[in-house]
C-alpha positions as CSV (number, residue, x, y, z in Angstrom):
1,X,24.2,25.0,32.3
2,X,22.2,23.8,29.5
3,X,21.7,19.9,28.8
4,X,22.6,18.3,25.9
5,X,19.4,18.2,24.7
6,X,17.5,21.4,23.9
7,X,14.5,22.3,25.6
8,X,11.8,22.1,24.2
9,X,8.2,24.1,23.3
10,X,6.0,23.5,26.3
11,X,2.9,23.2,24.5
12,X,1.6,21.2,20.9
13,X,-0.7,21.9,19.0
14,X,-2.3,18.5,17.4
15,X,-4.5,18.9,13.8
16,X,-0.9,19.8,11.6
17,X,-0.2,17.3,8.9
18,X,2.2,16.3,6.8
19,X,2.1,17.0,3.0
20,X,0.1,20.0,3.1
21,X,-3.6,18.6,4.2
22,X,-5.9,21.3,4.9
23,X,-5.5,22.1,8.8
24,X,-9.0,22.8,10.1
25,X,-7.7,23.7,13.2
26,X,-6.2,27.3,11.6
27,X,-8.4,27.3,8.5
28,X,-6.0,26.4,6.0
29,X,-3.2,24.7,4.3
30,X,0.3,24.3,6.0
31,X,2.4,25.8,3.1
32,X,3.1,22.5,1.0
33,X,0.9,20.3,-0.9
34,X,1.1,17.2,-3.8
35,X,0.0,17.9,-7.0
36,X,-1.6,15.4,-9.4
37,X,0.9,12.9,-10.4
38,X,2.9,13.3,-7.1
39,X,4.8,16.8,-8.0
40,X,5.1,19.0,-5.0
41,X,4.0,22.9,-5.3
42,X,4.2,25.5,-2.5
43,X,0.5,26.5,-1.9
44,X,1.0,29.1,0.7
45,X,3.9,31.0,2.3
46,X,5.2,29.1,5.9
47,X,3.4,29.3,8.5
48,X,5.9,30.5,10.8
49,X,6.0,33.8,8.7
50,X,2.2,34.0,8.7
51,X,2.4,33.9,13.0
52,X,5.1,36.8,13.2
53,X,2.7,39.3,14.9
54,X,1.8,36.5,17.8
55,X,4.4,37.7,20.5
56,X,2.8,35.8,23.4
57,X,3.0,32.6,21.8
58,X,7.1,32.7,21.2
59,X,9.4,30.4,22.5
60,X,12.4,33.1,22.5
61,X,13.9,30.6,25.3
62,X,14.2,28.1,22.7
63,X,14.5,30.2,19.5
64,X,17.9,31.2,21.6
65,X,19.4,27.9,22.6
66,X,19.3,27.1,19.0
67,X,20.7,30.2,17.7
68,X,23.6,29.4,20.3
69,X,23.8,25.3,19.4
70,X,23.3,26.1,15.7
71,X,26.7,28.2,16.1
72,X,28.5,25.0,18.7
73,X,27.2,22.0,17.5
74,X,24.3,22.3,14.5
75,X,23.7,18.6,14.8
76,X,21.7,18.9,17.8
77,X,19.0,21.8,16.5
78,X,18.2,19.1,14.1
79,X,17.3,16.6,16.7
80,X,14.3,18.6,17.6
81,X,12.9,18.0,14.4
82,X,12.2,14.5,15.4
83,X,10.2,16.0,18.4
84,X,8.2,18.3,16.2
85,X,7.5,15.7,13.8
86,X,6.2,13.5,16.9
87,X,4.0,16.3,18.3
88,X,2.8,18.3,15.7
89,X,3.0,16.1,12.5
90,X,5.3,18.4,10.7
91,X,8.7,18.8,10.9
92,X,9.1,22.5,10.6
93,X,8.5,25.0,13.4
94,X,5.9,27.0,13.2
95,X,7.4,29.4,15.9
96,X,9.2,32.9,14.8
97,X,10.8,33.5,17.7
98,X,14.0,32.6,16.0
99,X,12.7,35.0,13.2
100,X,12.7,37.8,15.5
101,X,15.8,37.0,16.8
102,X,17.7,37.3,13.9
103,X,16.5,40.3,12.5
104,X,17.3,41.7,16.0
105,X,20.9,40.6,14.8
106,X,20.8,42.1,12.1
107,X,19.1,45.3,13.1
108,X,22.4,46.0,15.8
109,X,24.9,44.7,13.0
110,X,23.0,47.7,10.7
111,X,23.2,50.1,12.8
112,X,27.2,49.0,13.5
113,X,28.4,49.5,10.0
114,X,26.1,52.8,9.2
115,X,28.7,54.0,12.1
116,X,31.3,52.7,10.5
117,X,30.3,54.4,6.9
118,X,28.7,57.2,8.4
119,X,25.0,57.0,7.4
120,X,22.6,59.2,8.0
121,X,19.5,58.0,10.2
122,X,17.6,57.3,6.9
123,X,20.8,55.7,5.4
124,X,20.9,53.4,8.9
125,X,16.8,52.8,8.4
126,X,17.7,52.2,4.7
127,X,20.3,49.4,5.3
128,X,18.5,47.4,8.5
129,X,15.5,46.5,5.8
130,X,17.8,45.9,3.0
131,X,19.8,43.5,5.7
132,X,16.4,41.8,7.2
133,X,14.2,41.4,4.1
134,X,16.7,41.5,1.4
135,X,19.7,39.6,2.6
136,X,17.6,37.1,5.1
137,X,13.9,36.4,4.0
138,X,14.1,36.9,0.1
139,X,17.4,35.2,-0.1
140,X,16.3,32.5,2.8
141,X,13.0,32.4,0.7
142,X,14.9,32.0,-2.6
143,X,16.9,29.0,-1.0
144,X,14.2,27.0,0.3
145,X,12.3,27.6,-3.0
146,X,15.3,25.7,-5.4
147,X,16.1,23.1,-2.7
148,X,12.4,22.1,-1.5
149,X,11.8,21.3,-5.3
150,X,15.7,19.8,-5.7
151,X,15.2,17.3,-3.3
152,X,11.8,16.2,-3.9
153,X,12.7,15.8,-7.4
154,X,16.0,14.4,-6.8
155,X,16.9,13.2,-3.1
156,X,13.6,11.8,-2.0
157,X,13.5,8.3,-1.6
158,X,9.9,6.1,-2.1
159,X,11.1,3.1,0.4
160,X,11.5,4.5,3.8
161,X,9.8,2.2,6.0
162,X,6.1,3.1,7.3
163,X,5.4,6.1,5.4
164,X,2.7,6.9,3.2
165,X,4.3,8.8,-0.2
166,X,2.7,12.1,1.0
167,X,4.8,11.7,4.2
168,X,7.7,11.0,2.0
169,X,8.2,15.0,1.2
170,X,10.3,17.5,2.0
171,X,7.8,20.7,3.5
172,X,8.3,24.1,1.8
173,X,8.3,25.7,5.6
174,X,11.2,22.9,6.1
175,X,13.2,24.5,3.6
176,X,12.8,27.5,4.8
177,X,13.6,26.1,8.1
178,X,16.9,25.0,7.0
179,X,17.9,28.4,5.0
180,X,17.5,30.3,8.1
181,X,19.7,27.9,10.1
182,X,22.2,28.0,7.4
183,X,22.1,31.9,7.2
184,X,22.8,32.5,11.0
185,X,26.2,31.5,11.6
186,X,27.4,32.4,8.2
187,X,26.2,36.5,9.2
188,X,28.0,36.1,12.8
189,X,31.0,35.1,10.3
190,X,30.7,37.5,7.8
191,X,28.1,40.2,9.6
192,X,29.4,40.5,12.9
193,X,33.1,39.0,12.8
194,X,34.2,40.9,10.0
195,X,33.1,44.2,11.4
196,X,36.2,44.4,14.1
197,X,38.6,42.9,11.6
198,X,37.3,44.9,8.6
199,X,40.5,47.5,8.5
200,X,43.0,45.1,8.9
201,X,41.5,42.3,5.8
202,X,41.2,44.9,3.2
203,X,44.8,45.8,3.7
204,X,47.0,45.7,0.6
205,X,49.3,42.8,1.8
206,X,48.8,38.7,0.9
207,X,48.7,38.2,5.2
208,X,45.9,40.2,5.2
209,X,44.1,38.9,1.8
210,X,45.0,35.3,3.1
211,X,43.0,36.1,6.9
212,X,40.1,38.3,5.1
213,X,39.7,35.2,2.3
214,X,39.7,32.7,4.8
215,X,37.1,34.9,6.9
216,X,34.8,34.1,3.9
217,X,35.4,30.4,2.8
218,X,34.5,29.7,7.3
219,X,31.2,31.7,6.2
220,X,30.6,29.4,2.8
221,X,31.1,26.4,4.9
222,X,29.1,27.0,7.7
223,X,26.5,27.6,5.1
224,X,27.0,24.5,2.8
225,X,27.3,22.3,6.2
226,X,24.1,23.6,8.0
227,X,22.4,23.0,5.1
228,X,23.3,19.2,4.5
229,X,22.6,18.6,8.0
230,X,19.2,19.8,7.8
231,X,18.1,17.5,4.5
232,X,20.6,14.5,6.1
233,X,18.2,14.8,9.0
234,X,15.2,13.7,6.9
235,X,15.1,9.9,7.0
236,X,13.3,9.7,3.6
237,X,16.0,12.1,2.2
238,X,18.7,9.9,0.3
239,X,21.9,10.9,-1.4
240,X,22.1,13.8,0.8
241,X,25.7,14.3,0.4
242,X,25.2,15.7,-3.3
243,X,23.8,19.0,-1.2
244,X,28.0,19.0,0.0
245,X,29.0,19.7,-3.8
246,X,29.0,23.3,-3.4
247,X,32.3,22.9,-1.3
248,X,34.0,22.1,-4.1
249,X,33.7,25.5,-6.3
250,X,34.2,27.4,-2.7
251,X,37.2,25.6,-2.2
252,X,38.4,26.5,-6.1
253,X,37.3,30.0,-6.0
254,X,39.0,30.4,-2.5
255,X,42.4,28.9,-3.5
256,X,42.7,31.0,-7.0
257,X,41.3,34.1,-4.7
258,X,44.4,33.7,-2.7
259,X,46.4,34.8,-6.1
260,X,45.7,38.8,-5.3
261,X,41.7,39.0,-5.0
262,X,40.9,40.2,-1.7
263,X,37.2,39.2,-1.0
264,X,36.3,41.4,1.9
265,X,37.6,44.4,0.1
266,X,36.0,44.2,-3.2
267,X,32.3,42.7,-1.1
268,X,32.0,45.9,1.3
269,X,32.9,48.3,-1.7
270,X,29.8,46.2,-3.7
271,X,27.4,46.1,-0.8
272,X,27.8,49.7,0.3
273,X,29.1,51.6,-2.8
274,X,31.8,53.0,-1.3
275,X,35.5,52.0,-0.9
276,X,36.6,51.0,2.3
277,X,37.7,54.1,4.3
């Protein structure tokens, strides 16, 4: 039985630090730095991506019991952050076993629906990619991108106590961080959940419509949610309940939806060109 606390890496690896110094330790920057006049600017893509070939170094013991708690109780994957930020001086990972994990996700989920449409091999190759580097990274890259500059623009606050202003930043590879916790239980919702339940929410009756539509606001939420818990866990990060105002245009779009637009439908006929068969 796991503890309440997650386990954590066994090893640290001193010389990260926060506000993207250079790192002699790996010979360069850690993703994020201060311009003149205190505006942030990505220098480098996160280091976690850049250590994706380094298989005996990941934590996949980890990387899982977050995948699991981000799922049961999201709260407590940001409670390591306070441990990385204690042993590394950063408060992103720089582990891609959670990486790794999710595109093994979403390499079974592609291969699942090619059944279900009946793609070819190449067709099946053709959809995995678009699923791990479309649909994760560049969107997860996307996300972190407009929120990393968002909330140092907008949400950071100058006075939390015993920080220097460089500490008082939001990291680009925290952002990221945060997009690919958001992104994982919204695919189980919508990538894995809906697979089973596909024939029966695209049928022509409001039951249906109501349980497919509903299927997707659990998905928008679980997004918008992960994602405020990430930036709430930031103690220099103020006002962070503006990043709940999404909920309100899902919560509008859901309600007219339930007037006759069935969402699963008219989102598996978009993604894969076809109509549902």
């Amino acid at each position: 039985m796991p503890s309440s606390i997650l386990p954590v890496a066994s090893s640290s690896r001193p010389g990260l630090s926060m506000g993207g110094g250079y790192d002699g330790s790996r010979g360069g920057y850690d993703g994020v730095g201060v311009m003149g006049g205190g505006m942030p600017r990505v220098d480098r893509i996160p280091l976690v991506l850049r250590r994706l070939g380094k298989f005996r170094s990941m934590d996949f013991e980890l990387a899982f019991w977050q995948l699991t708690y981000l799922v049961v109780s999201p709260r407590r994957v940001y409670r390591q952050t306070y441990h990385q930020k204690q042993t590394k001086n950063v408060w992103a990972r720089d582990d891609p076993a959670m990486l790794m994990l999710i595109a093994g996700c979403l390499t079974a989920s592609g291969i699942a629906w090619s059944l279900v449409y009946h793609r070819s091999a190449t067709g099946t190759l053709l959809l995995i990619l678009k699923m791990v580097f479309r649909d994760f990274l560049l969107i997860s890259l996307l996300t972190a991108l407009v929120l990393y500059f968002l909330t140092n623009r907008l949400l950071v606050s100058s006075l939390a106590p015993h920080a220097s202003t460089s500490d008082n930043r939001v990291e680009f590879a925290y952002a990221f961080d945060v997009a690919v916790n958001s992104f994982f239980p919204a695919f189980l919702t919508i990538g894995v959940a809906l697979l089973p339940l596909a024939p029966v929410v695209v049928a022509k009756n409001w039951v249906c419509l109501f349980f497919g539509n509903t299927l997707f606001l659990i998905a928008g939420l679980q997004y918008t949610y992960v994602m405020y818990l990430g930036y709430a866990a930031l103690p220099f990060v103020a006002r962070s309940e503006l990043l709940l105002s999404p909920l309100l245009p899902i919560f509008g779009g859901y309600l007219l939806s339930l007037l006759g637009f069935n969402i699963p439908r008219h989102a598996l006929e978009l993604y894969f060109g076809e109509p549902w068969r």
